[in-house]
N, C-alpha and C positions, 0 to 999 in steps of 0.2 A: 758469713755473718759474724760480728763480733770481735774479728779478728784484728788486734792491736798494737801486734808487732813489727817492725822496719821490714822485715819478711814474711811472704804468703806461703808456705810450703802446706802443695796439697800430694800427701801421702796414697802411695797405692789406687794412681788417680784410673778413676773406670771412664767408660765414655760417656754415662750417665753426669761428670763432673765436665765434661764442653758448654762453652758456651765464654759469652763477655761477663768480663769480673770491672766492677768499678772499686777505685781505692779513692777516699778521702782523707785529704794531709790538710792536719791544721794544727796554726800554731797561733799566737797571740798579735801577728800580723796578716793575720786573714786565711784563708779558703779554697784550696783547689783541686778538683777532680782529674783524675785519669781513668782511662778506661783500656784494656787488654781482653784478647779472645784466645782465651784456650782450645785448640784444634785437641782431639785426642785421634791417634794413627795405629792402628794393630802393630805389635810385634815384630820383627822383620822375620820372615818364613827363611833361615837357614836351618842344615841341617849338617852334623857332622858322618861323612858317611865313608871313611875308611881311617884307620890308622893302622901305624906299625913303631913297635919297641926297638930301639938302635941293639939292643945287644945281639941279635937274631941275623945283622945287616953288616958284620965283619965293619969295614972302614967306618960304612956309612951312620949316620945317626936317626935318632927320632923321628917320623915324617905323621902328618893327616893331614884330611878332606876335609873341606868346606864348600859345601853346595845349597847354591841358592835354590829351592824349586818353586818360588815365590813369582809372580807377576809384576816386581818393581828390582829395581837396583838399590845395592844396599852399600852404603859407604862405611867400610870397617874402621875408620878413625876412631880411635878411643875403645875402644872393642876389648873385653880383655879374658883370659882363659887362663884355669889352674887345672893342675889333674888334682888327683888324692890327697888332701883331703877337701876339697873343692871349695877355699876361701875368695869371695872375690876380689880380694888386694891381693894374696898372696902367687900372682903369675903375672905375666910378662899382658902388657897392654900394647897394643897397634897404633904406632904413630905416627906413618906415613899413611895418606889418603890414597886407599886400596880399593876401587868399585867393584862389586859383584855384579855380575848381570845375571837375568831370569836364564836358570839352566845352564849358568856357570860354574864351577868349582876355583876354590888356589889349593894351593898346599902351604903347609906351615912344615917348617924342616927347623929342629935343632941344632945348630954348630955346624953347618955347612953352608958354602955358598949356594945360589941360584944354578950359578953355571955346574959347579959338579954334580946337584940333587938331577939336572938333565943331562949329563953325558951319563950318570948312574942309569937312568933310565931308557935314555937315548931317546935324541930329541925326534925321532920319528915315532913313537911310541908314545909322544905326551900333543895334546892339542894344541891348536897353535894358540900364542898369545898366553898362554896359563900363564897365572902371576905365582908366583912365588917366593911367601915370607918367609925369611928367616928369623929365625930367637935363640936367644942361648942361656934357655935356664928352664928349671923345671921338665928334665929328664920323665920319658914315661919308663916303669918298668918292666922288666922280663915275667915277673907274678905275677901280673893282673893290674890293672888299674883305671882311671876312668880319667873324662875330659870334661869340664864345664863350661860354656861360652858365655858371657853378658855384655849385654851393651854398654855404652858407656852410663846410660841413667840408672843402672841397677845397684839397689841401696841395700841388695837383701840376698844372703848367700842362696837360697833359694827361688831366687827371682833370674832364672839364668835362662837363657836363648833355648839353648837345648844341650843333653847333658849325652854320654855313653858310657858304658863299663864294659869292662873286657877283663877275660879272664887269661891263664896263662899263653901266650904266643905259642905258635908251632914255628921250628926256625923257617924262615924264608916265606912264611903264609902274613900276610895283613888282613886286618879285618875291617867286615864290609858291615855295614850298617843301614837298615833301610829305611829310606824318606816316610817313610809313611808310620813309622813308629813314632 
């Protein structure tokens, strides 16, 4: 109600804010109505559930989990993630259209390709089909540190998918993280 500006930005929208919005534009040549239906849709249910620091992995670099345990597919376009100190501009954004599926995982790899993060692994040992992002910034480190995930509508460094911290690595151990925290 009230609202008079070229743009309707409804902030920190709950589900309680669904429903059809009418807009009325008028100018000194008359009168016309639009009308729009705001759907509100939960959160997408991922979770980040392992990672490991490159310094501990000789050649190899950076790697984590991303697991959907959710009941829908989730399309990671625009998706974006920092470690420490957790700004949501400040890290690398998903810009190829990536679909998760219910009870799928990718891995995110720093500064490696696809093909070596799986002959490192061996590709009898990874499922089939795993997708696999690479990025090449925002190193996690050997001390401790943590991972932030947001979607793309997220206006607020606090408003992030789901978050983990970890403390200093053991060499050759990653860490596992569980869906349900």
């Amino acid at each position: 109600p009230a609202a008079t500006n070229r743009t309707l930005t409804v902030s920190y929208v709950q589900p309680s804010h669904a429903g059809t919005y009418r807009v009325r534009v008028q100018n000194k040549h008359g009168t016309n109505y639009a009308h729009a239906t705001l759907t509100v849709e939960p959160p997408p249910n991922l979770k980040i559930t392992e990672a490991m620091a490159y310094e501990f992995l000789g050649p190899n670099h950076d790697w984590w989990e991303l697991t959907n345990p959710g009941q829908a597919p989730v399309n990671l376009t625009g998706f974006r993630w920092n470690d420490d100190p957790g700004n949501i501009g400040g890290g690398p954004t998903i810009t190829n259209a990536i679909v998760i599926q219910p009870g799928e995982s990718v891995i995110l790899v720093e500064s490696m390709t696809a093909e070596s993060f799986a002959r490192w692994w061996g590709p009898e040992n990874l499922p089939p089909n795993l997708q696999i992002i690479v990025y090449g910034a925002n190193g996690l480190t050997e001390l401790g540190d943590e991972i932030n995930l947001w979607n793309p509508y997220a206006t607020d460094d606090l408003d992030y998918i789901d978050s983990v911290v970890f403390s200093t690595p053991t060499q050759g151990a990653s860490f596992w993280f569980d869906l349900e925290a």
